[in-house]
PyMOL Python script that loads the backbone (N, CA, C, O; Angstrom):
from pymol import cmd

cmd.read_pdbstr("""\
ATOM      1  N   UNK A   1      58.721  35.825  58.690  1.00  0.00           N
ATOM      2  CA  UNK A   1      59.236  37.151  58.996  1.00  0.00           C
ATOM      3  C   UNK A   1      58.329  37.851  60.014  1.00  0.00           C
ATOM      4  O   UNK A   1      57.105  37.959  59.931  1.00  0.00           O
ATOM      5  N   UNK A   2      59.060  38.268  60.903  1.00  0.00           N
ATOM      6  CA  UNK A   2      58.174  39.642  61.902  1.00  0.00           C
ATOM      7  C   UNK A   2      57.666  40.598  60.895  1.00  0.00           C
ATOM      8  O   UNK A   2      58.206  41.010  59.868  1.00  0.00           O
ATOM      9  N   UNK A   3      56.690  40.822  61.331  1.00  0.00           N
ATOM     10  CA  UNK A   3      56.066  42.209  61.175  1.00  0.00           C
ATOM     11  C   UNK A   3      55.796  43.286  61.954  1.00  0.00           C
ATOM     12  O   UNK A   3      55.002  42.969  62.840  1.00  0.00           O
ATOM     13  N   UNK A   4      56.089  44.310  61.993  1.00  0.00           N
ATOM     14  CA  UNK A   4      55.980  45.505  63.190  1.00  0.00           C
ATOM     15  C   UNK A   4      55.530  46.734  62.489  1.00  0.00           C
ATOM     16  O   UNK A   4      56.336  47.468  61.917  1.00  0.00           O
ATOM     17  N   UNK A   5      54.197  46.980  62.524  1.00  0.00           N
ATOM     18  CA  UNK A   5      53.598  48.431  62.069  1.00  0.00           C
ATOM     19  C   UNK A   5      53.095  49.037  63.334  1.00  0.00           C
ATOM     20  O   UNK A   5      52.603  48.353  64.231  1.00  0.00           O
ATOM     21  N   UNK A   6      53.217  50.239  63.385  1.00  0.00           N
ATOM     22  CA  UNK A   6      53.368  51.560  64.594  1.00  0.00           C
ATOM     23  C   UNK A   6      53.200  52.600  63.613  1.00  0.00           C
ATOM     24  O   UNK A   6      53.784  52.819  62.551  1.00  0.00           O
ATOM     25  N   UNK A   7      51.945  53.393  64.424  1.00  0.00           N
ATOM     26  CA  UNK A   7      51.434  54.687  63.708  1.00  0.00           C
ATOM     27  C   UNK A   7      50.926  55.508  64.833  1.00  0.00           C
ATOM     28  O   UNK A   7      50.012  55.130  65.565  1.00  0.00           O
ATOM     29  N   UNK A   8      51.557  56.671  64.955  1.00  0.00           N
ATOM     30  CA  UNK A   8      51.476  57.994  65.406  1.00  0.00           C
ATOM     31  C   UNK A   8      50.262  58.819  65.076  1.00  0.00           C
ATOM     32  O   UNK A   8      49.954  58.980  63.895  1.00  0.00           O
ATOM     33  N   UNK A   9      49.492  59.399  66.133  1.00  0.00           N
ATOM     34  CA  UNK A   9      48.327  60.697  65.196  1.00  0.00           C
ATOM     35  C   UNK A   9      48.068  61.358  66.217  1.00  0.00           C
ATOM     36  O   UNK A   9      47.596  60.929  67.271  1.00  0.00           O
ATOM     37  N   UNK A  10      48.485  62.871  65.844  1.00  0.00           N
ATOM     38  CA  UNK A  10      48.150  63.855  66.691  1.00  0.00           C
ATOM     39  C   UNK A  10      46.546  64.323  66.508  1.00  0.00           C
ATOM     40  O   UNK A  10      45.983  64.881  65.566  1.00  0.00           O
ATOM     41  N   UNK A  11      46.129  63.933  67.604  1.00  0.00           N
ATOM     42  CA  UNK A  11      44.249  64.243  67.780  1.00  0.00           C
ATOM     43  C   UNK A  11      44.159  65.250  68.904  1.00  0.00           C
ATOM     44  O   UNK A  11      45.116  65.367  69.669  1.00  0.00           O
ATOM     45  N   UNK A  12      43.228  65.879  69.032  1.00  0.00           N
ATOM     46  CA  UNK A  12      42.280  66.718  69.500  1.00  0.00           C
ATOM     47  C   UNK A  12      41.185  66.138  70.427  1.00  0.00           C
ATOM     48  O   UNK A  12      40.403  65.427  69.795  1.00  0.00           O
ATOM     49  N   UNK A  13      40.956  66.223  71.518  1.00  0.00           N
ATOM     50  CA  UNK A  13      40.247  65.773  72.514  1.00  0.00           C
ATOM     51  C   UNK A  13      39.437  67.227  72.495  1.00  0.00           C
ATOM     52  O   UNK A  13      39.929  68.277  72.909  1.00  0.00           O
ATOM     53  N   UNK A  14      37.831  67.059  71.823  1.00  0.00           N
ATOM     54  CA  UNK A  14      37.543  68.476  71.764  1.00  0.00           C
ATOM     55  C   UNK A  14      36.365  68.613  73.318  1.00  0.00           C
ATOM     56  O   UNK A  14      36.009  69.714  73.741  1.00  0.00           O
ATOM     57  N   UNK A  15      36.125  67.891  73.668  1.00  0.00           N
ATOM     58  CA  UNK A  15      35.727  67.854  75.617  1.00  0.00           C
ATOM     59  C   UNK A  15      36.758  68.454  76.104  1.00  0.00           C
ATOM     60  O   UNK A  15      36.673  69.660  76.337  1.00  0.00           O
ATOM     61  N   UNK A  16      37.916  67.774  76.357  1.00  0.00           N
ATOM     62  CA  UNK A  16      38.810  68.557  77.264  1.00  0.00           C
ATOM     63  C   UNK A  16      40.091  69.668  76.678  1.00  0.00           C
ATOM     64  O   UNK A  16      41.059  70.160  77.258  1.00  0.00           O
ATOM     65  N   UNK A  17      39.568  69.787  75.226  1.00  0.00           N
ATOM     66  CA  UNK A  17      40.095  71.071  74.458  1.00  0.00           C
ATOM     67  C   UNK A  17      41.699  70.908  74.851  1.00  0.00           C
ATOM     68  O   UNK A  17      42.305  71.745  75.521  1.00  0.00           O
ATOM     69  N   UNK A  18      42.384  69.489  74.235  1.00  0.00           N
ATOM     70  CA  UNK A  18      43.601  69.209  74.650  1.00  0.00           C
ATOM     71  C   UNK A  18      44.263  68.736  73.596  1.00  0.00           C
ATOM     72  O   UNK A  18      43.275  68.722  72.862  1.00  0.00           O
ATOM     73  N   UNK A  19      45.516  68.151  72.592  1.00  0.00           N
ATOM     74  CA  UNK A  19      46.108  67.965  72.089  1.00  0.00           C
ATOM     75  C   UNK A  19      46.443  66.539  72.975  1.00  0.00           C
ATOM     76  O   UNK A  19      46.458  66.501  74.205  1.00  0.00           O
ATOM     77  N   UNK A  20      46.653  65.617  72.260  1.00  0.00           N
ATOM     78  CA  UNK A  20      47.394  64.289  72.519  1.00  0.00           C
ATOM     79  C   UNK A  20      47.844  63.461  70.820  1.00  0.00           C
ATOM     80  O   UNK A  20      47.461  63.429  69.650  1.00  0.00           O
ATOM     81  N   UNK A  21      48.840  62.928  71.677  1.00  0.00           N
ATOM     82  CA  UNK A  21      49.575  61.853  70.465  1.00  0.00           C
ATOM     83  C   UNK A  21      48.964  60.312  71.001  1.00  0.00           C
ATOM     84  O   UNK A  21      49.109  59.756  72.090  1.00  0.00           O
ATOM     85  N   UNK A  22      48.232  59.880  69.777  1.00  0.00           N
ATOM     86  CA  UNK A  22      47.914  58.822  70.259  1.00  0.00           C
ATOM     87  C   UNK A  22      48.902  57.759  68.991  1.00  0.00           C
ATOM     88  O   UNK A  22      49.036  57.882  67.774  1.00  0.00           O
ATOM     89  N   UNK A  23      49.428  56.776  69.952  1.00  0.00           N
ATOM     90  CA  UNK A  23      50.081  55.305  69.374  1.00  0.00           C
ATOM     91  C   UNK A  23      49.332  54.599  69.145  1.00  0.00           C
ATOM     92  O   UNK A  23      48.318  54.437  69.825  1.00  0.00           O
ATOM     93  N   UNK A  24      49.605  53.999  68.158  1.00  0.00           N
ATOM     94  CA  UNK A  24      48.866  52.565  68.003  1.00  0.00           C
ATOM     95  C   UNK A  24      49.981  51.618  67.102  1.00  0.00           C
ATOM     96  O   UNK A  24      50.960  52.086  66.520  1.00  0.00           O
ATOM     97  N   UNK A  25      49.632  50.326  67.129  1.00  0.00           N
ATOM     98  CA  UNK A  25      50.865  49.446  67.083  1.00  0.00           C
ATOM     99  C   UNK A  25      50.111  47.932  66.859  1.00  0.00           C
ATOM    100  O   UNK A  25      49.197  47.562  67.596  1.00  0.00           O
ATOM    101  N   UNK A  26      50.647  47.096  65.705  1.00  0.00           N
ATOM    102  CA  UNK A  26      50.095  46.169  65.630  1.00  0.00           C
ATOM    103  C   UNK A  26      51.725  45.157  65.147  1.00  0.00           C
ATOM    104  O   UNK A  26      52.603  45.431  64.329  1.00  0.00           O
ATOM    105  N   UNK A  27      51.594  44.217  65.880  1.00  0.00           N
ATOM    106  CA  UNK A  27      53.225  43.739  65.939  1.00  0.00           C
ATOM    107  C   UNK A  27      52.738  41.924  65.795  1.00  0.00           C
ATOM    108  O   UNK A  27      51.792  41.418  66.399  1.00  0.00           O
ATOM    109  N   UNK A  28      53.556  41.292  64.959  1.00  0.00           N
ATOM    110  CA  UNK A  28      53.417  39.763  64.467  1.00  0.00           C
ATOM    111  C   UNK A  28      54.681  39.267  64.871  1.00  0.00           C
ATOM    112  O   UNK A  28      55.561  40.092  64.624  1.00  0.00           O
ATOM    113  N   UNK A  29      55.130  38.167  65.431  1.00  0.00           N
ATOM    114  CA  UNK A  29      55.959  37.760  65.770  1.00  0.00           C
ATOM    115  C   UNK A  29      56.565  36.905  64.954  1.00  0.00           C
ATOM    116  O   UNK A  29      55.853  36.350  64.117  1.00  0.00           O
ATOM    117  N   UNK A  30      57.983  36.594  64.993  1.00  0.00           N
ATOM    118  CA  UNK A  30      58.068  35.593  63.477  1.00  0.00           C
ATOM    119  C   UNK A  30      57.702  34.218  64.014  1.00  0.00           C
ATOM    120  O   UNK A  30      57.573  33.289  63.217  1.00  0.00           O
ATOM    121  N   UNK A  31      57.526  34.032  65.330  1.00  0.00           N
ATOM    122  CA  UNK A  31      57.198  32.030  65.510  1.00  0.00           C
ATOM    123  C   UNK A  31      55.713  32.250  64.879  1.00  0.00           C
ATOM    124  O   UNK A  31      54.987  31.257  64.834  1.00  0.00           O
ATOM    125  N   UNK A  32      55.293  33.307  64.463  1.00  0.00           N
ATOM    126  CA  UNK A  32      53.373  33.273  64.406  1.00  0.00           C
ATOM    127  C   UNK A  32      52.095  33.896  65.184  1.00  0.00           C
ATOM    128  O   UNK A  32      51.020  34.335  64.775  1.00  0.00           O
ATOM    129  N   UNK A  33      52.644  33.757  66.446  1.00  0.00           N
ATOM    130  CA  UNK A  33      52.024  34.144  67.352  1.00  0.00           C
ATOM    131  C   UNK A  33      51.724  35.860  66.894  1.00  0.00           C
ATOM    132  O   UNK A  33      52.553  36.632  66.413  1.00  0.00           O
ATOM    133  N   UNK A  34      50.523  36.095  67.163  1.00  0.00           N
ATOM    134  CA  UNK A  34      50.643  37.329  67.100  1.00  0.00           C
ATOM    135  C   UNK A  34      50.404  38.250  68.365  1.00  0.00           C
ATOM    136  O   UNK A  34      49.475  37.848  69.066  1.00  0.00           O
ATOM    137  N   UNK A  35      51.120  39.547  68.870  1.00  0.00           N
ATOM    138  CA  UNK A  35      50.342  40.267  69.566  1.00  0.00           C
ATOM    139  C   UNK A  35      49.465  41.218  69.318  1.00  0.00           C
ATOM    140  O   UNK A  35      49.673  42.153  68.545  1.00  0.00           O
ATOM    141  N   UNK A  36      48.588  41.060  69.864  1.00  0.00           N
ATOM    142  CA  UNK A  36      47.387  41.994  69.459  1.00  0.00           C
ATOM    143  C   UNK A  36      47.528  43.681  69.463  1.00  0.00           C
ATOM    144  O   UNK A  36      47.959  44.296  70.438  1.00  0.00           O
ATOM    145  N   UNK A  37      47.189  44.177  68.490  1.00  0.00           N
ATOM    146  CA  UNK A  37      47.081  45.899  68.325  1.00  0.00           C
ATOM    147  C   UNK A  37      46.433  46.609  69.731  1.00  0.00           C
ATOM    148  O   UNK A  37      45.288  46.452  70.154  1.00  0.00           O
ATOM    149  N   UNK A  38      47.263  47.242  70.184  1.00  0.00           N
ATOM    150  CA  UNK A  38      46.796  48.123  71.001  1.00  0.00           C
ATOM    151  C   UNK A  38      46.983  49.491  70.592  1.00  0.00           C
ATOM    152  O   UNK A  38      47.231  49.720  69.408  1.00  0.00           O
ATOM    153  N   UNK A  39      46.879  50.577  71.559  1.00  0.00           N
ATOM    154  CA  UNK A  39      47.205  51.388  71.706  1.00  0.00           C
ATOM    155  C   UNK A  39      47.709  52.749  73.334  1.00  0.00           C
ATOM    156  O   UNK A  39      47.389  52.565  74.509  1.00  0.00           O
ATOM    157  N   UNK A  40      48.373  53.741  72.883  1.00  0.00           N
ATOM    158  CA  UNK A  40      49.175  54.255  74.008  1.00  0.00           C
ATOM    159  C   UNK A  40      48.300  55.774  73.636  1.00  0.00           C
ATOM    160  O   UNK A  40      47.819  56.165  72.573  1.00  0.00           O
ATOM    161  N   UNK A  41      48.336  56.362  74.918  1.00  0.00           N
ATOM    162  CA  UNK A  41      47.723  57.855  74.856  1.00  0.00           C
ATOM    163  C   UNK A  41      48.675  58.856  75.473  1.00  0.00           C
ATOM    164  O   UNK A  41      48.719  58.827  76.703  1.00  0.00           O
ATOM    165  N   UNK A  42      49.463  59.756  74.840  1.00  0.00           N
ATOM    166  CA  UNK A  42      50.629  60.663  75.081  1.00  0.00           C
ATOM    167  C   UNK A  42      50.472  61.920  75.492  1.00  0.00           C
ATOM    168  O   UNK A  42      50.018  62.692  74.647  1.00  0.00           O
ATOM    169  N   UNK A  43      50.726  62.364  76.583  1.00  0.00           N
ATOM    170  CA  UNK A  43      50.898  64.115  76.648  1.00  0.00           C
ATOM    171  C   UNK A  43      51.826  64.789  75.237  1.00  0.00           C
ATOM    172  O   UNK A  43      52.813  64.180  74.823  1.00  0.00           O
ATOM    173  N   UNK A  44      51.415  65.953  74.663  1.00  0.00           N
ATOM    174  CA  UNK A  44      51.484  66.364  73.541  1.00  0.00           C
ATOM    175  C   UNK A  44      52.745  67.094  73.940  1.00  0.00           C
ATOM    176  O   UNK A  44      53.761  67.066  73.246  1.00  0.00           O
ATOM    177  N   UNK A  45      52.629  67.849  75.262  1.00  0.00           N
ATOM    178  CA  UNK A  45      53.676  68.708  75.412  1.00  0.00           C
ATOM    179  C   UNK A  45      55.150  67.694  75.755  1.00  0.00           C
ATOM    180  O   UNK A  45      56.242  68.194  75.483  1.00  0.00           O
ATOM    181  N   UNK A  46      55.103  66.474  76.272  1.00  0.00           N
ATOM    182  CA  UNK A  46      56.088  65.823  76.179  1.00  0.00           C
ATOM    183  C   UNK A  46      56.551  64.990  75.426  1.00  0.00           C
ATOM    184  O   UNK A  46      57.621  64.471  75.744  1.00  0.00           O
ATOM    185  N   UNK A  47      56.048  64.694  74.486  1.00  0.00           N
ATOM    186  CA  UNK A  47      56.207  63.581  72.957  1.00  0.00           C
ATOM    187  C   UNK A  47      57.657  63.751  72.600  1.00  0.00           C
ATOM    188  O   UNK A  47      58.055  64.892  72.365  1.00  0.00           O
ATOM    189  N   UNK A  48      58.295  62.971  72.551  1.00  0.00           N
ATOM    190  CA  UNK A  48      59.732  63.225  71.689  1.00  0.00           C
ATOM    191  C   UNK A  48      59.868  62.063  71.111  1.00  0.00           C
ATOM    192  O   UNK A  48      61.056  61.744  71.156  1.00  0.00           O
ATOM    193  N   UNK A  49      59.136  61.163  70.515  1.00  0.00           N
ATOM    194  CA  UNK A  49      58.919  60.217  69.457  1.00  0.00           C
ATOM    195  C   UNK A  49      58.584  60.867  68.237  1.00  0.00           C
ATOM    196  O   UNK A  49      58.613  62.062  67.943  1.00  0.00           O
ATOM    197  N   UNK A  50      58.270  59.893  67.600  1.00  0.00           N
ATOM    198  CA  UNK A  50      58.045  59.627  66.014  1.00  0.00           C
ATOM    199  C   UNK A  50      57.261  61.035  65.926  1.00  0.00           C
ATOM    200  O   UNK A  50      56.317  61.227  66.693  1.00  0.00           O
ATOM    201  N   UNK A  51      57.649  62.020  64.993  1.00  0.00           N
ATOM    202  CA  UNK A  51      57.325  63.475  64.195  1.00  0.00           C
ATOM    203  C   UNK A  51      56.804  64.740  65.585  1.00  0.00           C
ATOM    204  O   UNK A  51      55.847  65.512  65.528  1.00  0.00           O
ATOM    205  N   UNK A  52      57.588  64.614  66.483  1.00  0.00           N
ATOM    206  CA  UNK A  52      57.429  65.452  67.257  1.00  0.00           C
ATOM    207  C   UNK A  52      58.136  66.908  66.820  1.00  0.00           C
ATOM    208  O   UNK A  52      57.784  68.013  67.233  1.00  0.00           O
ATOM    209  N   UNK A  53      59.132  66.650  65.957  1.00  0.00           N
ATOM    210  CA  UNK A  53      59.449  67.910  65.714  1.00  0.00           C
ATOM    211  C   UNK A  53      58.132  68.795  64.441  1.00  0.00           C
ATOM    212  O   UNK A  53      58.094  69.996  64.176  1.00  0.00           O
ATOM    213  N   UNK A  54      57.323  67.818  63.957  1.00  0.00           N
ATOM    214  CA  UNK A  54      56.142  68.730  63.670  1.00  0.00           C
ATOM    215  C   UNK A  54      55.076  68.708  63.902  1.00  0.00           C
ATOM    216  O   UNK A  54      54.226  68.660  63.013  1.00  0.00           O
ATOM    217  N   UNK A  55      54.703  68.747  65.569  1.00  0.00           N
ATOM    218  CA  UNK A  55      53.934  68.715  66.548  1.00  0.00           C
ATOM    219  C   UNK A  55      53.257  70.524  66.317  1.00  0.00           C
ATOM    220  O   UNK A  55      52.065  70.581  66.014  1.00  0.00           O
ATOM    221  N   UNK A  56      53.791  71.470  66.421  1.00  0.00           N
ATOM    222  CA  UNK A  56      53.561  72.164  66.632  1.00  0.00           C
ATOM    223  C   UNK A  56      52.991  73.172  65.599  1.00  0.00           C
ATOM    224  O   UNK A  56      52.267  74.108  65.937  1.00  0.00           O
ATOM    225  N   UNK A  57      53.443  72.869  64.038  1.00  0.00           N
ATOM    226  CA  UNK A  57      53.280  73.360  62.930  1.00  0.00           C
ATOM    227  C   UNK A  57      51.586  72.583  62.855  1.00  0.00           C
ATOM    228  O   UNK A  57      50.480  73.078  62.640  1.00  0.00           O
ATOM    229  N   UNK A  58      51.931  71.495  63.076  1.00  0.00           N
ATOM    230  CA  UNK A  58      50.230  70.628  63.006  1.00  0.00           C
ATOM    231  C   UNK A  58      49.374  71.273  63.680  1.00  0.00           C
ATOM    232  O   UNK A  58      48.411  71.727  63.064  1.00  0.00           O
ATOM    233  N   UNK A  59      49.474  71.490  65.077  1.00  0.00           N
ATOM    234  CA  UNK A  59      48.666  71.806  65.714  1.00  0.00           C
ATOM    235  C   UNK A  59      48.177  73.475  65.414  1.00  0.00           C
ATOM    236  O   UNK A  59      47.204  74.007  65.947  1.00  0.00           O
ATOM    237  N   UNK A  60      49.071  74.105  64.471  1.00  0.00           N
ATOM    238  CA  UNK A  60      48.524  75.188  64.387  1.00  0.00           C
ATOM    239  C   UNK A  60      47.634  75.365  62.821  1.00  0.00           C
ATOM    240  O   UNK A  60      46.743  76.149  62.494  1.00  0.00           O
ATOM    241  N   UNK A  61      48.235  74.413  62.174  1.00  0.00           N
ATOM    242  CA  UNK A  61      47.525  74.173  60.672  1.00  0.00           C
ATOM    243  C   UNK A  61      45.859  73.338  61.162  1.00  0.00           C
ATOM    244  O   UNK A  61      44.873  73.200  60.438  1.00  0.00           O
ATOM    245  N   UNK A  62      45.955  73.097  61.962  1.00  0.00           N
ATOM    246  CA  UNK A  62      44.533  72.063  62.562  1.00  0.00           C
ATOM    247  C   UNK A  62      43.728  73.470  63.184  1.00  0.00           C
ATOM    248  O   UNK A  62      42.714  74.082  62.847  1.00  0.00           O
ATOM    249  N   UNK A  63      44.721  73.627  64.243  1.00  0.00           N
ATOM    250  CA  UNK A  63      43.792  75.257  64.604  1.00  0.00           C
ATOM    251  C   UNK A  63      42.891  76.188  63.768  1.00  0.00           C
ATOM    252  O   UNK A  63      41.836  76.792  63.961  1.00  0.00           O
ATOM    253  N   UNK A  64      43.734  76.046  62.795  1.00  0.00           N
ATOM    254  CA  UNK A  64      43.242  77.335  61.226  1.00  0.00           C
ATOM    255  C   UNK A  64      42.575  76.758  60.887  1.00  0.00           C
ATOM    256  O   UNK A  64      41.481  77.034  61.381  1.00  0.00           O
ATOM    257  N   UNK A  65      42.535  75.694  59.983  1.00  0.00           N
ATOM    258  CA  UNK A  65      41.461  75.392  59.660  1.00  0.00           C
ATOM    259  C   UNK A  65      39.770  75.069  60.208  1.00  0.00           C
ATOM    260  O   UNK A  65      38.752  75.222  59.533  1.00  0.00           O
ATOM    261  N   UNK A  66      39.871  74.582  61.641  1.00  0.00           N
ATOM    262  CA  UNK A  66      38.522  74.270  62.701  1.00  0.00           C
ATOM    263  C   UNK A  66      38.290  75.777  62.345  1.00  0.00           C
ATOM    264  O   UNK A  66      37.116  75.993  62.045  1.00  0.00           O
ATOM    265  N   UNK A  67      38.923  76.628  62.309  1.00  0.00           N
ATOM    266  CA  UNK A  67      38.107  78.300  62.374  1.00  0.00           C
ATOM    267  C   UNK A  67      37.910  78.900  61.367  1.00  0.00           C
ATOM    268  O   UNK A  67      37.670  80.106  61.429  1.00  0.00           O
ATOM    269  N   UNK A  68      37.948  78.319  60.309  1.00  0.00           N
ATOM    270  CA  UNK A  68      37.590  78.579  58.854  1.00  0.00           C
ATOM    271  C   UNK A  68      36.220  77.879  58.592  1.00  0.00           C
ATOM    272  O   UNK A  68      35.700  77.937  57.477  1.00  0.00           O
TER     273      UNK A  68
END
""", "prot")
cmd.dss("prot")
cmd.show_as("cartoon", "prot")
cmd.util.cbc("prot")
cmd.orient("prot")
């Protein structure tokens, strides 16, 4: 059987005080072969993948708390 795991995480670049969605992805092929885990680095303001519709609630629950 293939295997295909892909995980989403909205991080904080606190140098350039920026929001990004970073991908990451680790995918098995069913002959065996595997391809190796990489990852993708996303502009935050354009994301319309996986939980973008709570992009923005995050980023403000992350906000509050760093200032607590």
């Amino acid at each position: 059987m293939a295997e295909n795991e892909d995980w989403w995480w909205l991080c904080y670049d606190t140098d350039a005080k920026e929001f990004y969605v970073l991908h990451q992805w680790d995918h098995v092929q069913i002959n065996g072969l595997r391809q190796d885990a990489d990852e993708e680095k996303h502009d935050v303001d354009t994301w319309r993948g996986e939980g973008a519709e709570k992009i923005a609630e995050a980023k403000e629950r992350l906000l509050e708390h760093a200032n607590t």
